[in-house]
C-alpha distance (Angstrom), angle and dihedral (degrees) to the residues before:
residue distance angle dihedral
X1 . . .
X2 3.93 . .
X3 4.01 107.2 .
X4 3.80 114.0 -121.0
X5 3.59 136.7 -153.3
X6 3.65 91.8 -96.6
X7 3.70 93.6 54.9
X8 3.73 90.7 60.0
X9 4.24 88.7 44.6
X10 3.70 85.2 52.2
X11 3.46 95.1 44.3
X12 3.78 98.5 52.7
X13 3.99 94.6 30.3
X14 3.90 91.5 -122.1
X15 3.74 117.3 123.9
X16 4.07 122.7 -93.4
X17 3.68 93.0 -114.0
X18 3.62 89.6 59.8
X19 3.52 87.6 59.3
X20 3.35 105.8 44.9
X21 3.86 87.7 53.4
X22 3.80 89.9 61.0
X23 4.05 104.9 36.4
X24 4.31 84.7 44.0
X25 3.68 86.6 56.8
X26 3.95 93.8 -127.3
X27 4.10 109.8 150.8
X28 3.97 111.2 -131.5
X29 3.77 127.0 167.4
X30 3.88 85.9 -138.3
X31 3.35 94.2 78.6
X32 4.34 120.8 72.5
X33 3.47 109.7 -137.1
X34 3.98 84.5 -123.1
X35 3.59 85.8 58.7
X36 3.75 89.0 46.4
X37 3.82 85.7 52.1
X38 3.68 97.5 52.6
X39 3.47 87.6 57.8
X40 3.71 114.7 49.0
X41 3.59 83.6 43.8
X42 3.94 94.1 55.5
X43 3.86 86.5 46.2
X44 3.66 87.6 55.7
X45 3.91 100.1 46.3
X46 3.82 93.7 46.1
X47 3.63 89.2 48.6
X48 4.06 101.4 -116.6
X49 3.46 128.1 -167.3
X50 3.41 131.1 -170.4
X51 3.69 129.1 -115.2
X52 4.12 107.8 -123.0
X53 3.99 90.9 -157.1
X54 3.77 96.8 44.2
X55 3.62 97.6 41.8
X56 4.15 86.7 48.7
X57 4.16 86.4 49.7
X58 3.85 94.3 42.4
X59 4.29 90.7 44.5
X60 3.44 110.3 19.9
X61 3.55 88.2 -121.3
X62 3.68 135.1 112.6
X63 3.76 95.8 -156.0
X64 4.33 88.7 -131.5
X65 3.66 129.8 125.8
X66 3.66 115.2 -162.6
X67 3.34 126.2 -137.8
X68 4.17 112.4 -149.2
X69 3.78 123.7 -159.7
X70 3.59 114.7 147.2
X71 3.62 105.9 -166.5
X72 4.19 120.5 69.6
X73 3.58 86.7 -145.7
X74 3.75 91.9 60.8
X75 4.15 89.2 45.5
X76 3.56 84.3 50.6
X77 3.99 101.1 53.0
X78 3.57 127.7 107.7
X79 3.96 90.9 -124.8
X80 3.30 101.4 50.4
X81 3.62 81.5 55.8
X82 3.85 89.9 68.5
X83 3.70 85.1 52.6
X84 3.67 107.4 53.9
X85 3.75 96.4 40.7
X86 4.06 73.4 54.8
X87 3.60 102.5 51.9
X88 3.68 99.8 35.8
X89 4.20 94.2 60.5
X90 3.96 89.7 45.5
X91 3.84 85.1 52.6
X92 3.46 93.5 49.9
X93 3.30 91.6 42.2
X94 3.88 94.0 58.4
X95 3.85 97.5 46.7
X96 3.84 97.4 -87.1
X97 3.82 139.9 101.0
X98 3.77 130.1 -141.3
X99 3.40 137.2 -109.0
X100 3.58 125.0 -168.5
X101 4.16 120.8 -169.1
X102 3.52 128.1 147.4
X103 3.83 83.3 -144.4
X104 4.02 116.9 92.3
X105 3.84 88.5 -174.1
X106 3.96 102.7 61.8
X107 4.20 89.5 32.8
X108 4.16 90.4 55.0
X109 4.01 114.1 15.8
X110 4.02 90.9 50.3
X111 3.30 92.2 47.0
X112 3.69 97.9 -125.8
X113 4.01 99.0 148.3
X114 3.92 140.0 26.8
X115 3.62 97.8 -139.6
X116 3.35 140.6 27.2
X117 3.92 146.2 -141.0
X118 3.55 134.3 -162.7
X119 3.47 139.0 -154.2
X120 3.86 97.4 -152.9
X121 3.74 150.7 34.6
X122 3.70 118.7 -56.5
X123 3.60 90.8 -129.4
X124 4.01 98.1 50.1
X125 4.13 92.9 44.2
X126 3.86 109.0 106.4
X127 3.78 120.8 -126.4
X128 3.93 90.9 9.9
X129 3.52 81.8 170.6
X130 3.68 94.1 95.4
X131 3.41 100.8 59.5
X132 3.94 97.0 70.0
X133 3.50 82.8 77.6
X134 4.07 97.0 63.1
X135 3.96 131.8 28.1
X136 4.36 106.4 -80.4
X137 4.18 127.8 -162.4
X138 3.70 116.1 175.7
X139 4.03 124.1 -142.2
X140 3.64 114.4 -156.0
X141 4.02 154.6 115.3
X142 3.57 117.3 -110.8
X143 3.85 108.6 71.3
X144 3.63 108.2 -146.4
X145 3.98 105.2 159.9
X146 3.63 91.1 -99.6
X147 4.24 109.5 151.0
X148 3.87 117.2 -123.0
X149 4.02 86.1 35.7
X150 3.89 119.5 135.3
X151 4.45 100.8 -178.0
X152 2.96 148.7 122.7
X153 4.00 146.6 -142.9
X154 3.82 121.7 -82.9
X155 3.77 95.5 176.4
X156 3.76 86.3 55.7
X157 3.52 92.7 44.9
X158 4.30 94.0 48.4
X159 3.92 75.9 41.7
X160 3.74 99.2 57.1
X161 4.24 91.2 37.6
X162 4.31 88.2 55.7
X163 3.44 92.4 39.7
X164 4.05 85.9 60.1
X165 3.62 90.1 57.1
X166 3.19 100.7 46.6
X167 4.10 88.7 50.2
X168 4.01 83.9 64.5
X169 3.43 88.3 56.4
X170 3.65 105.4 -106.6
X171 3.82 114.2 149.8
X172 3.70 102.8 -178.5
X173 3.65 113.9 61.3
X174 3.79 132.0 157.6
X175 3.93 127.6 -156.4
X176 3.87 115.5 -146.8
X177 3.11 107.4 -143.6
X178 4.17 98.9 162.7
X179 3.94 105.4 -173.5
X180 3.65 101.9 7.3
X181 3.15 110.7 119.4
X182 3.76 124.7 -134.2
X183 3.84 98.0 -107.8
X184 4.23 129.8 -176.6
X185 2.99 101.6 -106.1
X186 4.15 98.5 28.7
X187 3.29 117.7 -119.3
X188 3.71 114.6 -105.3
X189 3.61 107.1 -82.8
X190 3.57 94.5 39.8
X191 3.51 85.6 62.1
X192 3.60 100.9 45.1
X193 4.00 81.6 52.4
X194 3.93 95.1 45.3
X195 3.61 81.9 44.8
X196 4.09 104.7 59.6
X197 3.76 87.0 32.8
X198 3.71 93.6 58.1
X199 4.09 96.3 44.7
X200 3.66 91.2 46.5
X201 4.22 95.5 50.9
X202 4.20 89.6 -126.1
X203 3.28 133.8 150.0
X204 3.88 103.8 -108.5
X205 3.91 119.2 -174.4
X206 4.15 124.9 -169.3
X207 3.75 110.0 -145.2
X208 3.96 99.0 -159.7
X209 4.44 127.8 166.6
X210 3.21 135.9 96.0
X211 4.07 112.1 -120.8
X212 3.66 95.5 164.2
X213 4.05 140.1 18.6
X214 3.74 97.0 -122.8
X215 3.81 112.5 79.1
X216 3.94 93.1 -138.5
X217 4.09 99.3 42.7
X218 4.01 83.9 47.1
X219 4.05 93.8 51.9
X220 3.63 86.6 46.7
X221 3.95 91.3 55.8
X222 3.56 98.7 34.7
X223 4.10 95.7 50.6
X224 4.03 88.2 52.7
X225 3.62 94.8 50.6
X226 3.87 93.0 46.6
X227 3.76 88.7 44.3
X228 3.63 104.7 52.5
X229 4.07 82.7 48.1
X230 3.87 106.1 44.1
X231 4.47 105.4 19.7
X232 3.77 91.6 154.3
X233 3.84 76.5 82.3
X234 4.08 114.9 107.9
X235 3.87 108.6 173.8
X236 3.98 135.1 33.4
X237 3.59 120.3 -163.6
X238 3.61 103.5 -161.4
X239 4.04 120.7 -153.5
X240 4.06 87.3 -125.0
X241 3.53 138.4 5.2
X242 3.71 97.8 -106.9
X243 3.88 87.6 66.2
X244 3.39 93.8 37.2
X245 4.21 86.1 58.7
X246 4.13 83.5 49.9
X247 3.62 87.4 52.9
X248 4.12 97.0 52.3
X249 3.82 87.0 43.4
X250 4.08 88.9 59.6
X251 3.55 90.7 42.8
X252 3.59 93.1 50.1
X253 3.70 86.4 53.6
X254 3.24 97.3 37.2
X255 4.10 77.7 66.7
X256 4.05 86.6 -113.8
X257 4.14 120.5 133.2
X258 3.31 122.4 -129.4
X259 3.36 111.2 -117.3
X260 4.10 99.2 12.4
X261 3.77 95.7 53.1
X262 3.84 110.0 15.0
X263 4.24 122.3 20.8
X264 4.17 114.3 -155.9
X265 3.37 126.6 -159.3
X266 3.91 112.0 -177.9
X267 3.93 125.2 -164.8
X268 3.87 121.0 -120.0
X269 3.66 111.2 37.9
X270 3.66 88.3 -123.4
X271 4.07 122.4 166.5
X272 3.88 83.4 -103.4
X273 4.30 82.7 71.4
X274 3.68 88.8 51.1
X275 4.10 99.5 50.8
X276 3.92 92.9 42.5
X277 3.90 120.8 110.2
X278 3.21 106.5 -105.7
X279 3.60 95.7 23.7
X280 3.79 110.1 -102.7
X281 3.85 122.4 -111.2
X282 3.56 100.0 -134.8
X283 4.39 140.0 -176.3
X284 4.23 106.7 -116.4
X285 3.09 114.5 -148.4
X286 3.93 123.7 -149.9
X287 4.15 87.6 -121.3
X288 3.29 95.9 127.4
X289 3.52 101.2 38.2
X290 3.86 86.4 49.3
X291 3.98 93.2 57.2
X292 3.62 83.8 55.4
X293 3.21 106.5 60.2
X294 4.06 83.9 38.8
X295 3.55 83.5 70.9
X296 3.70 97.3 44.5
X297 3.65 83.2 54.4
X298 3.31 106.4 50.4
X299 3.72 100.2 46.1
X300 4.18 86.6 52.6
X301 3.50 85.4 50.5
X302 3.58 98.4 53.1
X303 4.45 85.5 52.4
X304 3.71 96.1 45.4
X305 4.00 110.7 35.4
X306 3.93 88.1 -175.4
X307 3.85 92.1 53.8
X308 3.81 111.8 131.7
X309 4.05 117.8 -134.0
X310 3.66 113.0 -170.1
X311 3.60 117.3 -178.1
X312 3.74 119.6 -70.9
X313 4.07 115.9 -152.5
X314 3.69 114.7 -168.7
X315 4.15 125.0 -165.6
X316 3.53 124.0 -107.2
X317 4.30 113.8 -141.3
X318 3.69 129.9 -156.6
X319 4.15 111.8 -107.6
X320 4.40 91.6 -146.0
X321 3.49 104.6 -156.4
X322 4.24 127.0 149.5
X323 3.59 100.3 -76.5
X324 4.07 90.8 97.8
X325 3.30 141.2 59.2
X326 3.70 149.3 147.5
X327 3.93 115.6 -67.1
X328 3.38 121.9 -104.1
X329 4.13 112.1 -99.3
C-alpha cells in the first residue's frame, strides 16, 4: 500500500500539515530545518511518493516541464537526442518530469505543465501568444539578442570546422549543403563556410541538390557526382554528420581514403561521428548544455516572476578525431 503523508506524521509524531508543508515544497519559517530533516528523510526511508493530482490541487502546480519541438523531423534527429536525454535528467533532477509534444496547444491551454521549452526562436514560434500565460526559455542557433534565448552560433561553428581544414593546408574545400538552398543572406553555416574560405584565399565549392529523399542515399549521390566533376577537391565539410557519412561512403567508392585522399568534418557530434570508420571529426554543439540551463531557467522563473533572462550564447568546440588530415603534396 502507497505510504501517505499521514503515515510519515504518524510515524514521526509531528502533525500532517507539517508534512505537507515540507513534501509540497512550500518554504515556512515554522518549520526547523531539523524538523525539515526528519522529514524528507522519513519520506525517503518509507519509500514516499508523491501524489501528482494532490500535489497539483494543494500547489497549483503540475510539477511538468514541457519540452516543445514542432517538427517530427527535429524529434527524430540524432542531436536532439543529446538534448532530451539532457533535459529530462536536469528535470528530474530539480523535482519535475518532462513532457515532450510537438503541440503548444495541448502542452499550455490544458494546463498540462508549469513551464515550458522550446525548440526554436521566439520570433519564428507560431501562436507565441500562449506562452504569456506560463514561464518560456528558447533553445536554438542563431543568436539574435532575443531575451529568454539559450543558443549558440552555427556560422561560428561551420567557421571554426573550415578553418581546421584549412590549418592542414587544404585549399580546395567543398561544403555539402544538399537541400539548402542558397539564400540572401546565407544561412548560418554557409556563412561561417563562405566566411573561413574567404579569409584564407581558398577555393571553396557548395555542393547543393537533392537526388534522393533520404539524407544519407542523397550525400552518397551528390558527393560522386561532384567528385567525378571537381577531384582537385581534398576536404568536405558536411552540414551534419549524416551527410558527412554519405560523403565517406562515395569517397570510399570513389576508391579515395579517408584521411589520405579526402578529410570530413561532419556537424553535430552525434553518436553517428563516433561509430564511423575513421572516426569522424565533427562541430559540438552546446545543445545539451543549452537544455540545461533551459531548465535551470525555467524553474527560477517559475519562483521569481520578475526574474530577468537575457540571452545566453554558449561555444561550440571541434570533436578531432581521424577523419582529417593534411593533403597529399
Amino acid at each position: 500500500m502507497a505510504v501517505t503523508i499521514y503515515d510519515i506524521a504518524e510515524t514521526l509524531g509531528i502533525s500532517t500539515s507539517t508534512v505537507s508543508r515540507v513534501l509540497n515544497g512550500r518554504s515556512s519559517t515554522l518549520v526547523s530545518q531539523a524538523t525539515r530533516n526528519r522529514i524528507l528523510k522519513a519520506a525517503e526511508e518509507m519509500g514516499y511518493r508523491p501524489n501528482a493530482l494532490a500535489r497539483a490541487l494543494v500547489t497549483g502546480r503540475t510539477g511538468n516541464l514541457g519540452l516543445f519541438v514542432e517538427a517530427l523531423r527535429e524529434r527524430t534527429d540524432p542531436q536532439f537526442a543529446q538534448m532530451l536525454e539532457a533535459v529530462e535528467l536536469k528535470a528530474h533532477a530539480v523535482g519535475y518530469r518532462l513532457l515532450l509534444s510537438g503541440d503548444l496547444e495541448s502542452l499550455i491551454e490544458e494546463g498540462r505543465v508549469d513551464g515550458v521549452i522550446v525548440l526554436d526562436r521566439p520570433s519564428r514560434v507560431r501562436r507565441a501568444s500562449m506562452l504569456a500565460s506560463a514561464p518560456v526559455m528558447y533553445v536554438h542557433p542563431e543568436p539574435q539578442g532575443e531575451a529568454g534565448s539559450i543558443c549558440w552560433s552555427d556560422s561560428d561553428g561551420a567557421y571554426q570546422a573550415v578553418r581546421h581544414l584549412l590549418d592542414l593546408g587544404h585549399t580546395r574545400i567543398a561544403g555539402l549543403f544538399a537541400e539548402y538552398p542558397d539564400t540572401d543572406p546565407p544561412l548560418a553555416k554557409v556563412a561561417g563556410f563562405r566566411k573561413a574560405i574567404r579569409e584564407a584565399g581558398a577555393v571553396g565549392l557548395e555542393w547543393r541538390g537533392v537526388l534522393s529523399a533520404d539524407a544519407f542515399e542523397n550525400a552518397c549521390l551528390l558527393t560522386a557526382r561532384y567528385l567525378r566533376e571537381h577531384p582537385e577537391v581534398t576536404a568536405v565539410f558536411a552540414r551534419n554528420d549524416t551527410l558527412a557519412l554519405g560523403v565517406m561512403r562515395a569517397a570510399r567508392e570513389a576508391g579515395r581514403s579517408i584521411p589520405c585522399d579526402l578529410s570530413v568534418i561532419g556537424y553535430n557530434d552525434t553518436l553517428l561521428a563516433h561509430c564511423a570508420d575513421p572516426g569522424l571529426t565533427s562541430v559540438r554543439t552546446p545543445i545539451a548544455r543549452a537544455g540545461e540551463i533551459a531548465v535551470e531557467q525555467v524553474v527560477r522563473a517559475l519562483a521569481e516572476r520578475d526574474a530577468d533572462f537575457p540571452e545566453v550564447v554558449l561555444p561550440t568546440t571541434l570533436t578531432v578525431r581521424e577523419s582529417c588530415a593534411p593533403p597529399e603534396a
